[in-house]
HTML snippet that shows the backbone in 3Dmol.js (N, CA, C, O; Angstrom):
<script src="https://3Dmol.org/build/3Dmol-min.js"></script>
<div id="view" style="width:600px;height:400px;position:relative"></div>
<script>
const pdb = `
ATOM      1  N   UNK A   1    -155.475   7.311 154.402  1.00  0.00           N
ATOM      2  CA  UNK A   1    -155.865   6.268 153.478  1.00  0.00           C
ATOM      3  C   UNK A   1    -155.076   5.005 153.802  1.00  0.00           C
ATOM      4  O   UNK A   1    -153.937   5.166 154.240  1.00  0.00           O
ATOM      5  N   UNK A   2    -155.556   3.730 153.637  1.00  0.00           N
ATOM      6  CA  UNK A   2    -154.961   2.986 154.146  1.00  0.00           C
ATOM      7  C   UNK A   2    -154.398   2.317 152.896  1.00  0.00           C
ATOM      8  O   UNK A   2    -154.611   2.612 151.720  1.00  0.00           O
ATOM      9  N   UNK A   3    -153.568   1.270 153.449  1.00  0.00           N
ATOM     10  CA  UNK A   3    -152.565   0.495 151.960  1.00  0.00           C
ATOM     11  C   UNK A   3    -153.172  -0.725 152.119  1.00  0.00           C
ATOM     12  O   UNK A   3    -153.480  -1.117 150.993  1.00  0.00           O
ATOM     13  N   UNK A   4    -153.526  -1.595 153.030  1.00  0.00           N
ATOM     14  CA  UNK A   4    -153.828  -2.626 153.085  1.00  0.00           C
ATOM     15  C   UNK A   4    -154.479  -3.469 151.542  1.00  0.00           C
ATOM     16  O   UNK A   4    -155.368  -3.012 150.824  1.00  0.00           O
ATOM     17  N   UNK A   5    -153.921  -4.459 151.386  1.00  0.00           N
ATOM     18  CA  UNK A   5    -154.707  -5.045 150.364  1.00  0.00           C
ATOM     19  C   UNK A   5    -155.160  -6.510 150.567  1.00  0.00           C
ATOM     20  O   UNK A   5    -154.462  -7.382 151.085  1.00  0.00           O
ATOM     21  N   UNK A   6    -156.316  -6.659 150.130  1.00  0.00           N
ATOM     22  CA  UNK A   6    -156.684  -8.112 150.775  1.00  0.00           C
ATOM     23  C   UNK A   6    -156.874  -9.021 148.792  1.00  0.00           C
ATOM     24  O   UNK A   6    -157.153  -8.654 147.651  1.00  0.00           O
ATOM     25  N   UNK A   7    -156.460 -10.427 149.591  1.00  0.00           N
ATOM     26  CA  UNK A   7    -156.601 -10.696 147.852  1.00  0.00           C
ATOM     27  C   UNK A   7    -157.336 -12.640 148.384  1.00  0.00           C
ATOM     28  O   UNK A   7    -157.045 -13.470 149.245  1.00  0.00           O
ATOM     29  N   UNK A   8    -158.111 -12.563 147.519  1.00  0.00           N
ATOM     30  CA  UNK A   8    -158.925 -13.714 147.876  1.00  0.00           C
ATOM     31  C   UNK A   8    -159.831 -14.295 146.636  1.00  0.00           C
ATOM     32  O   UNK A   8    -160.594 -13.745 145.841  1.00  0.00           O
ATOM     33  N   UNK A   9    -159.277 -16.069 146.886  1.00  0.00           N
ATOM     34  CA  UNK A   9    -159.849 -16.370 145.910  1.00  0.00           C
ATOM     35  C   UNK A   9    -161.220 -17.262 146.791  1.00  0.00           C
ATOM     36  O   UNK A   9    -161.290 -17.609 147.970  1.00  0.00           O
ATOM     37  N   UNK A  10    -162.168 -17.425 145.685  1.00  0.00           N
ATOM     38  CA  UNK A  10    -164.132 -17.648 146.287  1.00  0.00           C
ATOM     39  C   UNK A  10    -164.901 -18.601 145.084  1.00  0.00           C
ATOM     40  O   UNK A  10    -165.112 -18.427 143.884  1.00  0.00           O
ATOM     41  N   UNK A  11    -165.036 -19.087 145.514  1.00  0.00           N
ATOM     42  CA  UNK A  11    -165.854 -19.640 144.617  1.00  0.00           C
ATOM     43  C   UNK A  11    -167.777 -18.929 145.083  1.00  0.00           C
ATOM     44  O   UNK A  11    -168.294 -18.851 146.197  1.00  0.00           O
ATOM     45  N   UNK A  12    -168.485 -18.454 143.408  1.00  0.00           N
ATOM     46  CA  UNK A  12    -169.692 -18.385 143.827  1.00  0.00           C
ATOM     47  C   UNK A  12    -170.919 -19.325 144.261  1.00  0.00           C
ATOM     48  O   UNK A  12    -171.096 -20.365 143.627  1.00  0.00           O
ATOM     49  N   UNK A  13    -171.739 -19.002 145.284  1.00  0.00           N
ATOM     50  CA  UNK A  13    -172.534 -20.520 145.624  1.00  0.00           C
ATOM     51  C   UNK A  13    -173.858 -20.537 144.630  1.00  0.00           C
ATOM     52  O   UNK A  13    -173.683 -19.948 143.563  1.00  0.00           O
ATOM     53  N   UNK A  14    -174.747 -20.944 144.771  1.00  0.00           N
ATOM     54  CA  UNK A  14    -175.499 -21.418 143.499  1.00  0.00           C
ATOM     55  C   UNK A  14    -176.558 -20.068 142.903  1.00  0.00           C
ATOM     56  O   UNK A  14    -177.215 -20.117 141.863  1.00  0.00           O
ATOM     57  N   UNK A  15    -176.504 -18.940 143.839  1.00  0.00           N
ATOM     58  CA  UNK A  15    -177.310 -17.994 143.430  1.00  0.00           C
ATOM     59  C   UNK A  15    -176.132 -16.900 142.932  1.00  0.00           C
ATOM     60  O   UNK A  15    -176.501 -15.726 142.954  1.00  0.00           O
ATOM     61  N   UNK A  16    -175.107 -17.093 142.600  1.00  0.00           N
ATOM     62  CA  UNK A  16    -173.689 -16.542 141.651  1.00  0.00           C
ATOM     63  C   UNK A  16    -173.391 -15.412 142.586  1.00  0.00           C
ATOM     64  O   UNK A  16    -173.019 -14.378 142.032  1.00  0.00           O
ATOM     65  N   UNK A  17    -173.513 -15.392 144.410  1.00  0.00           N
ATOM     66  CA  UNK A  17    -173.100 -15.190 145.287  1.00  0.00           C
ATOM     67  C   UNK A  17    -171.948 -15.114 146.134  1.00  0.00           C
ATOM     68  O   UNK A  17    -172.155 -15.796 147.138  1.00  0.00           O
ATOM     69  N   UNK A  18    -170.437 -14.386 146.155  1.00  0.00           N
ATOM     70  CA  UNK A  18    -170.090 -14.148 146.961  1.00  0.00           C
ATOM     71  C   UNK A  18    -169.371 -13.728 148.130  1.00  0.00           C
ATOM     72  O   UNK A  18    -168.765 -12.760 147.670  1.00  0.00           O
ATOM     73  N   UNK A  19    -169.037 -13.810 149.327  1.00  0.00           N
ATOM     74  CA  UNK A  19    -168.985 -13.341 150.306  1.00  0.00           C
ATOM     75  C   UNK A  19    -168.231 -13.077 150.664  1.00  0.00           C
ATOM     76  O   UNK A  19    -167.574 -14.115 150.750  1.00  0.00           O
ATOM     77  N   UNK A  20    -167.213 -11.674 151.336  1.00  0.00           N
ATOM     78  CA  UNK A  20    -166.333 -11.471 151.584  1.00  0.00           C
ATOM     79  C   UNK A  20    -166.648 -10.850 152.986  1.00  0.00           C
ATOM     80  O   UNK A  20    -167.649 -10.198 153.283  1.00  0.00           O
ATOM     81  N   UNK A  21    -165.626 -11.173 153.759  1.00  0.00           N
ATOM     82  CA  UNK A  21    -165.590 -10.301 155.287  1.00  0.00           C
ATOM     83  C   UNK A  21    -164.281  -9.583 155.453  1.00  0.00           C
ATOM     84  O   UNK A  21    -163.182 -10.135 155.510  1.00  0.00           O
ATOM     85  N   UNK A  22    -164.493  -8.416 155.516  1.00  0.00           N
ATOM     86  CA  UNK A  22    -163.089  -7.048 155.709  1.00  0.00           C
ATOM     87  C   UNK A  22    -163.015  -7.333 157.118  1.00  0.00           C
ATOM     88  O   UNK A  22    -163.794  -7.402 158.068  1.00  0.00           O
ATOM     89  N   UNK A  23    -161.042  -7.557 156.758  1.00  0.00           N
ATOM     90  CA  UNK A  23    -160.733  -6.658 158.079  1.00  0.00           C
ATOM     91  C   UNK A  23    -161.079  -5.194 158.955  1.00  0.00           C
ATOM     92  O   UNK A  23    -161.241  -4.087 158.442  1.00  0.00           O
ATOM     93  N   UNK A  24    -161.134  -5.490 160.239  1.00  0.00           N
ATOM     94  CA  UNK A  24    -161.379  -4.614 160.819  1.00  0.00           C
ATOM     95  C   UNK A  24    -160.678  -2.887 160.195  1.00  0.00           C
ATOM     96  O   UNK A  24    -161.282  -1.861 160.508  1.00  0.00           O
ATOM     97  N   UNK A  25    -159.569  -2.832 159.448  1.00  0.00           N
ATOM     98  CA  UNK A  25    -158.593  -2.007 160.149  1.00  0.00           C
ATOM     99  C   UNK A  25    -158.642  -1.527 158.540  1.00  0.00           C
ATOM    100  O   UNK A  25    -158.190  -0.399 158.345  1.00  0.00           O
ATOM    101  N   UNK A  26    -159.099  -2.197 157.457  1.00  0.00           N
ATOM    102  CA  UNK A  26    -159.186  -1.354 156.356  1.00  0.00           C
ATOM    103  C   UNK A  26    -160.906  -0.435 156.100  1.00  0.00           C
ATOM    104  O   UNK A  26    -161.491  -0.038 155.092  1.00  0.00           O
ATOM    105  N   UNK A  27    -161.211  -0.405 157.506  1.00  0.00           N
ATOM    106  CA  UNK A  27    -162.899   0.067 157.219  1.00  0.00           C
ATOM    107  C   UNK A  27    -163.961   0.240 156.719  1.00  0.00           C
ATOM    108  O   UNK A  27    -164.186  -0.031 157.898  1.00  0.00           O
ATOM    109  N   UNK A  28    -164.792   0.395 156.245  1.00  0.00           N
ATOM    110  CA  UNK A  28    -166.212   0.277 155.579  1.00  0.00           C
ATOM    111  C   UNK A  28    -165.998   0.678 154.016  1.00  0.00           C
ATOM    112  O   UNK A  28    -166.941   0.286 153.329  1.00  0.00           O
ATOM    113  N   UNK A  29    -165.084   1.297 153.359  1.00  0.00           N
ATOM    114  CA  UNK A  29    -165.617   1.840 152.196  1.00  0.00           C
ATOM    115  C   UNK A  29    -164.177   1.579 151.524  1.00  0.00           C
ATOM    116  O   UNK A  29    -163.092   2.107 151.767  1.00  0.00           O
ATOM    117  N   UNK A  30    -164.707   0.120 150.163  1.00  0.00           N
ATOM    118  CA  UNK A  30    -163.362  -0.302 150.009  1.00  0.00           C
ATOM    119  C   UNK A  30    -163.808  -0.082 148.195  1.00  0.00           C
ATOM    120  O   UNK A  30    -164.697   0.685 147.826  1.00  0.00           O
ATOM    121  N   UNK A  31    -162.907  -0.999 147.190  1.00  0.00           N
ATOM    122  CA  UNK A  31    -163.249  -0.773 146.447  1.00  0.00           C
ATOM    123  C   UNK A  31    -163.003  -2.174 145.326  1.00  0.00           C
ATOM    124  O   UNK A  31    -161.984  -1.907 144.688  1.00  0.00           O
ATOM    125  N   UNK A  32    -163.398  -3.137 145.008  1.00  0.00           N
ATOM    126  CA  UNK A  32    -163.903  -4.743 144.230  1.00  0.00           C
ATOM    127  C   UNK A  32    -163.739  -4.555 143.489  1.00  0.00           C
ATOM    128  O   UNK A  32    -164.362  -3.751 142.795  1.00  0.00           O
ATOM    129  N   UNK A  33    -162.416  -5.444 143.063  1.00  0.00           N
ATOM    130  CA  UNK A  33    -162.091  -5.618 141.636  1.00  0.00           C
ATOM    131  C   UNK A  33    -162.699  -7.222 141.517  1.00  0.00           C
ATOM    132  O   UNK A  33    -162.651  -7.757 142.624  1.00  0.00           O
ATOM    133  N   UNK A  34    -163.148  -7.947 140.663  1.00  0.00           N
ATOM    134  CA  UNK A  34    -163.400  -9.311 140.669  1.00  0.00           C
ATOM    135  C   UNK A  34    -163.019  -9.400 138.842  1.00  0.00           C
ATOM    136  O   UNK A  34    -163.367  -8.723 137.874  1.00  0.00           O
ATOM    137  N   UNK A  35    -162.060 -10.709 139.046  1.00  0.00           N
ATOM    138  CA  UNK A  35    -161.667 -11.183 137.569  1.00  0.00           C
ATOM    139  C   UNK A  35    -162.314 -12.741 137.804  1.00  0.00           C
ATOM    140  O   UNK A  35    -162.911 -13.200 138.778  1.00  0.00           O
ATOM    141  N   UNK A  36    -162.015 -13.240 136.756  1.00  0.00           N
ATOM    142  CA  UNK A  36    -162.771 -14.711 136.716  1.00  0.00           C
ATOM    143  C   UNK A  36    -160.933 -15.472 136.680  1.00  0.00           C
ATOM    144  O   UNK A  36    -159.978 -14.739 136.420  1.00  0.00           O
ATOM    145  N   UNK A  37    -160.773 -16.782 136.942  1.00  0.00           N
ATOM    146  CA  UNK A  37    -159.615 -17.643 137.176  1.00  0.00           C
ATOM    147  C   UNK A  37    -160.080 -18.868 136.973  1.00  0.00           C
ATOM    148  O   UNK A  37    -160.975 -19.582 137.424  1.00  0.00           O
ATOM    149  N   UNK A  38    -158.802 -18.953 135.762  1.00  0.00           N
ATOM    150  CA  UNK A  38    -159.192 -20.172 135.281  1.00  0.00           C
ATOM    151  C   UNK A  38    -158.678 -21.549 135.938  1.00  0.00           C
ATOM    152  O   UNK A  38    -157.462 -21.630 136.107  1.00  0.00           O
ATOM    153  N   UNK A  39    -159.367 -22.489 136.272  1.00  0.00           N
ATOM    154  CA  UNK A  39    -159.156 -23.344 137.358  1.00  0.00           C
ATOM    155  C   UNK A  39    -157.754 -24.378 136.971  1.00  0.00           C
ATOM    156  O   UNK A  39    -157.082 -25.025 137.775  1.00  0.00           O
ATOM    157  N   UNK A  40    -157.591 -24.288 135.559  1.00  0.00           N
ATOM    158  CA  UNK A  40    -156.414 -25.587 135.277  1.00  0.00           C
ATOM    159  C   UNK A  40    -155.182 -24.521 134.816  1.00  0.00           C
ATOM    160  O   UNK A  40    -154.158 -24.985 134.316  1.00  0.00           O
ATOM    161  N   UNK A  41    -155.299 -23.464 134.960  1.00  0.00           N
ATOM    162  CA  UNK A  41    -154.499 -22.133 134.626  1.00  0.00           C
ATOM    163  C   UNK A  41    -152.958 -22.083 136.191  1.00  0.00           C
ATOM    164  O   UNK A  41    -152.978 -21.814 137.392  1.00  0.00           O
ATOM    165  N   UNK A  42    -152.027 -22.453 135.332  1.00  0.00           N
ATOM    166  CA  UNK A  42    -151.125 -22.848 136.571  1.00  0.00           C
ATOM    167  C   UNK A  42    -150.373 -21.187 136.748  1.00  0.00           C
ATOM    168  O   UNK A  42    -150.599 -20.296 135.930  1.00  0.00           O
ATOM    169  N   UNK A  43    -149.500 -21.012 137.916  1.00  0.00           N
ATOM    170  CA  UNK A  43    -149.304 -19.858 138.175  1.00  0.00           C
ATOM    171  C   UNK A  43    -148.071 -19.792 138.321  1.00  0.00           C
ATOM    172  O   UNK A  43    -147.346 -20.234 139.212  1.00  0.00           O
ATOM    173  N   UNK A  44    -147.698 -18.818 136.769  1.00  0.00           N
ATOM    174  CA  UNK A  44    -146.351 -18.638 136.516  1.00  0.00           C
ATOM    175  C   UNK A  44    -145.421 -18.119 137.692  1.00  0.00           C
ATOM    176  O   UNK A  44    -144.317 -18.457 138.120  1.00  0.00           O
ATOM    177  N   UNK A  45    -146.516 -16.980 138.082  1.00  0.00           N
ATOM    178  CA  UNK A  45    -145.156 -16.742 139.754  1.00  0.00           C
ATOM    179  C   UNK A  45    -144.923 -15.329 139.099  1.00  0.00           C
ATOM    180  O   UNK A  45    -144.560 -14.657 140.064  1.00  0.00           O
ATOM    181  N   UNK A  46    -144.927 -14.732 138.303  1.00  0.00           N
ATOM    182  CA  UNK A  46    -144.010 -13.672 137.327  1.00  0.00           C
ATOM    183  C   UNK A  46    -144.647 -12.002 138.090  1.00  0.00           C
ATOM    184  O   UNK A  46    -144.060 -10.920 138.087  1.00  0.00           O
ATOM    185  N   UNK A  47    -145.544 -12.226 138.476  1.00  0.00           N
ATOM    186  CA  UNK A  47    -146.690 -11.456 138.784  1.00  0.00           C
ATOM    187  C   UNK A  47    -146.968 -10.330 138.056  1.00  0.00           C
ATOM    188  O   UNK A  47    -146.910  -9.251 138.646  1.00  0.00           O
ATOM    189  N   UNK A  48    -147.204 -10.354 137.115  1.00  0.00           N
ATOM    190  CA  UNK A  48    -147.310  -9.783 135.521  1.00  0.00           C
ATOM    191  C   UNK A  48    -148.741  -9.659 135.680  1.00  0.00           C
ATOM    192  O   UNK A  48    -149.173  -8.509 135.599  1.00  0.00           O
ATOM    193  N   UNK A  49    -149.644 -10.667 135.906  1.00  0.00           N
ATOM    194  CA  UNK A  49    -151.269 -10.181 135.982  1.00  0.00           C
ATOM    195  C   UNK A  49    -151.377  -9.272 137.320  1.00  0.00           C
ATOM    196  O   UNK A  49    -151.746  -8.098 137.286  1.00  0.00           O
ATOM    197  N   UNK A  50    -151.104  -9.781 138.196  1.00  0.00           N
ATOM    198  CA  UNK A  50    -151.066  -8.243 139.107  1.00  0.00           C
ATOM    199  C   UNK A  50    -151.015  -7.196 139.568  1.00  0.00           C
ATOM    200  O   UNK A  50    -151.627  -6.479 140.360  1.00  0.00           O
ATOM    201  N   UNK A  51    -149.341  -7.198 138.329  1.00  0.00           N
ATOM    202  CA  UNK A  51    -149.114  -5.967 138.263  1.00  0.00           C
ATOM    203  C   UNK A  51    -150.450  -5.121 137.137  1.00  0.00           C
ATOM    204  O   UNK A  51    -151.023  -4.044 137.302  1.00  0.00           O
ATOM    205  N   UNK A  52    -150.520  -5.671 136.537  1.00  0.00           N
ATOM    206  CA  UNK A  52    -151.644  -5.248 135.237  1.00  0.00           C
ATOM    207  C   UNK A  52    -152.809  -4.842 136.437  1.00  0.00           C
ATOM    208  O   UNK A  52    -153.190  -3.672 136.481  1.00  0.00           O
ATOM    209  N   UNK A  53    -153.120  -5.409 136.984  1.00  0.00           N
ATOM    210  CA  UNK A  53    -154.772  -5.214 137.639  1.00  0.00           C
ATOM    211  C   UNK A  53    -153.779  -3.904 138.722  1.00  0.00           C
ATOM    212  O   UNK A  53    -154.343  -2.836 138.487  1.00  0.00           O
ATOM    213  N   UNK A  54    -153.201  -3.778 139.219  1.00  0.00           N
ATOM    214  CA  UNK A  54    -152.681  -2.450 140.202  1.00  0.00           C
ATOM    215  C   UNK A  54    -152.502  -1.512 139.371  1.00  0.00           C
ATOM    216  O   UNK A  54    -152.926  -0.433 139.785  1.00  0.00           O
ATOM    217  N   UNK A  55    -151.914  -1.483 138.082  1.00  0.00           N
ATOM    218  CA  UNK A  55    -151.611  -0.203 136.916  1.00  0.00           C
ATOM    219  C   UNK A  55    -153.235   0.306 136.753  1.00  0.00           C
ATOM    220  O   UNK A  55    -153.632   1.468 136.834  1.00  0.00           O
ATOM    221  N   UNK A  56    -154.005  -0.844 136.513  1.00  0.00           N
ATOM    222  CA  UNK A  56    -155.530  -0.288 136.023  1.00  0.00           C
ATOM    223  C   UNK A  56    -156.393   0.726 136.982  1.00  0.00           C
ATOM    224  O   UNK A  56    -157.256   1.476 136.525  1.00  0.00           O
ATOM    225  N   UNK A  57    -156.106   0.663 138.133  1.00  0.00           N
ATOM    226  CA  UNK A  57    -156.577   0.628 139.599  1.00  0.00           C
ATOM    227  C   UNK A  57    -155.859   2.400 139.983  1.00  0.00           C
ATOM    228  O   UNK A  57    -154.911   3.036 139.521  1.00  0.00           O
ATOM    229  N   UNK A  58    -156.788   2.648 140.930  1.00  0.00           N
ATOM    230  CA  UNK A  58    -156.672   3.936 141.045  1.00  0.00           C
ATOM    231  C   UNK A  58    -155.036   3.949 142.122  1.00  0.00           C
ATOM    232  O   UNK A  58    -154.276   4.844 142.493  1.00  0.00           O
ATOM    233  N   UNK A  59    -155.064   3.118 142.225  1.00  0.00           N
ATOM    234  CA  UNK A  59    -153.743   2.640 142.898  1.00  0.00           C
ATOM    235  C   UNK A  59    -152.085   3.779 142.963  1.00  0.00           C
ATOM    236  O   UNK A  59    -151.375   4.555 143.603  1.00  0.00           O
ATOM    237  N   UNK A  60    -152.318   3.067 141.787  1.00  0.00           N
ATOM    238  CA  UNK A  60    -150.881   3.764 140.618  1.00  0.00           C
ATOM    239  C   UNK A  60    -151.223   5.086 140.569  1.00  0.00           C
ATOM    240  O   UNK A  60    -150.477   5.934 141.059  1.00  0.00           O
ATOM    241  N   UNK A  61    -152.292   5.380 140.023  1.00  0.00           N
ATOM    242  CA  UNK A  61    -152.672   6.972 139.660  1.00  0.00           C
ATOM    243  C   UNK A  61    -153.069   7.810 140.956  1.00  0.00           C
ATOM    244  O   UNK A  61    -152.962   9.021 140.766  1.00  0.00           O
ATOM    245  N   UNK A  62    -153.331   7.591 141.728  1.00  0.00           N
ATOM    246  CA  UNK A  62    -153.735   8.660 142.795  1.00  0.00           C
ATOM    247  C   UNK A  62    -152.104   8.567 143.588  1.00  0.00           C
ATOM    248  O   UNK A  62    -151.348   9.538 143.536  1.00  0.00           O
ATOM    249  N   UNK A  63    -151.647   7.064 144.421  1.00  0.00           N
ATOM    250  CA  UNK A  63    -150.440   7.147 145.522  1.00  0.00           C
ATOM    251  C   UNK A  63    -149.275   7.518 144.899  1.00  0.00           C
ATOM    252  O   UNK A  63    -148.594   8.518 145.130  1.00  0.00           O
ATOM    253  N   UNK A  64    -148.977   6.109 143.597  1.00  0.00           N
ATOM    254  CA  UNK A  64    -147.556   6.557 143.300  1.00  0.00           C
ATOM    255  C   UNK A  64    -146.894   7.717 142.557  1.00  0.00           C
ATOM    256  O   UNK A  64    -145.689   7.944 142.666  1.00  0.00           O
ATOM    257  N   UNK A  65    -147.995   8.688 141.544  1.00  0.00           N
ATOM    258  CA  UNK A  65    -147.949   9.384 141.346  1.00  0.00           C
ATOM    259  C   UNK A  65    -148.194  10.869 141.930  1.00  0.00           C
ATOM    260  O   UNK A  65    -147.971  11.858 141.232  1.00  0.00           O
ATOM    261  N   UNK A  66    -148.685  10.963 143.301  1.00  0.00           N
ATOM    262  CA  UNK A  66    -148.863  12.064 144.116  1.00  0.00           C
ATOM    263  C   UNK A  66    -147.650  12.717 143.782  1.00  0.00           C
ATOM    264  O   UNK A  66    -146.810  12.200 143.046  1.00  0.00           O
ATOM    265  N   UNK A  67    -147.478  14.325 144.523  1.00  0.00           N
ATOM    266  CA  UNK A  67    -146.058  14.367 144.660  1.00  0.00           C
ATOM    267  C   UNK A  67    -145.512  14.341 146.014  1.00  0.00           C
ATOM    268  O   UNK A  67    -144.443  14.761 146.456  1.00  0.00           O
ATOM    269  N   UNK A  68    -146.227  13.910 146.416  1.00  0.00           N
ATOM    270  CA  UNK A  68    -145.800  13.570 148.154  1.00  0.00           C
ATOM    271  C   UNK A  68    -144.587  12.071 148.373  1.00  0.00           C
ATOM    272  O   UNK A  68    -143.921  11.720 149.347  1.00  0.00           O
ATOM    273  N   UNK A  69    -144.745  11.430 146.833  1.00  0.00           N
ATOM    274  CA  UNK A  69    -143.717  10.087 146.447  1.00  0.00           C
ATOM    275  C   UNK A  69    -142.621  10.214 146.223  1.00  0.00           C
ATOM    276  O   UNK A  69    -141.702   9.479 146.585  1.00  0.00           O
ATOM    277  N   UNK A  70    -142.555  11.478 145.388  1.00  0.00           N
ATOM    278  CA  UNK A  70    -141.318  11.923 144.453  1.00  0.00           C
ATOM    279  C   UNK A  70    -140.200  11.725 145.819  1.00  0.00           C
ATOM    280  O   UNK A  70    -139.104  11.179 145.691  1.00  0.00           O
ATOM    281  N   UNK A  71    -140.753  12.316 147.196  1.00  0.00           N
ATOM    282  CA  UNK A  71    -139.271  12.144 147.944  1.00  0.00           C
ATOM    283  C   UNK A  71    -138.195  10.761 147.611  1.00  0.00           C
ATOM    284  O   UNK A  71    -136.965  10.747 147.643  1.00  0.00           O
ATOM    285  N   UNK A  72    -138.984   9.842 147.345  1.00  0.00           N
ATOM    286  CA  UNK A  72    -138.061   8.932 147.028  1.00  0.00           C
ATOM    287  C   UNK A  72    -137.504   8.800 146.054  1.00  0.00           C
ATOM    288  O   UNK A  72    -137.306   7.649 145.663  1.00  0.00           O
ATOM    289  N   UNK A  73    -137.076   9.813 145.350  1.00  0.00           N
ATOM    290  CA  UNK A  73    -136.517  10.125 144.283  1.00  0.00           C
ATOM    291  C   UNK A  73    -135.286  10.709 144.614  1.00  0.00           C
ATOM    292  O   UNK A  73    -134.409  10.887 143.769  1.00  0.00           O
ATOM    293  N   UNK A  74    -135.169  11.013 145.780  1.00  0.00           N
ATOM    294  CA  UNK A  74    -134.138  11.671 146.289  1.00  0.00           C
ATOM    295  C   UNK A  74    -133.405  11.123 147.077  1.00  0.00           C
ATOM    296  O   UNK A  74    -132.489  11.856 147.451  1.00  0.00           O
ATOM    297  N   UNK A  75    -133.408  10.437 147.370  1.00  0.00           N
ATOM    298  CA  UNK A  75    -132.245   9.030 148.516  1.00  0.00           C
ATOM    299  C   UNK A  75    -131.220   8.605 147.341  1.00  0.00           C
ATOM    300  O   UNK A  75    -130.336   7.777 147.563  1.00  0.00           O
TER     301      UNK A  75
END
`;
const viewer = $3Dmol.createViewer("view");
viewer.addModel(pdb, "pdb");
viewer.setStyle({}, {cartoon: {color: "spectrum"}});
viewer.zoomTo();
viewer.render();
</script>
């Protein structure tokens, strides 16, 4: 499984269209989160919404919780 994460902001074109092109190396079968951003919405930096959208996301629940993680519990 790969980790790669791609993060991109788009504006839609007039048919509420659009377009993203994957890297080669995260392969065909990914999985689209799309939030809306508000354009005069300045960016605290805190990364508090991020973290929120990765907790929601199968992310958290399938990797960091495996028990194949826990080793790092042990260093």
């Amino acid at each position: 499984m790969s980790t790669i994460a791609l993060r991109q902001r788009a504006k839609a074109d007039a048919n509420h269209t659009i377009h993203v092109t994957l890297p080669p190396e995260m392969g065909d079968n990914v999985e689209i989160i799309i939030l809306p951003i508000a354009i005069n919405k300045p960016n605290t930096g805190d990364g508090f919404d991020s973290a929120k959208v990765f907790e929601e996301t199968g992310f958290a629940r399938n990797i960091l919780s495996h028990p194949d993680e826990d080793c790092w519990n042990d260093l």
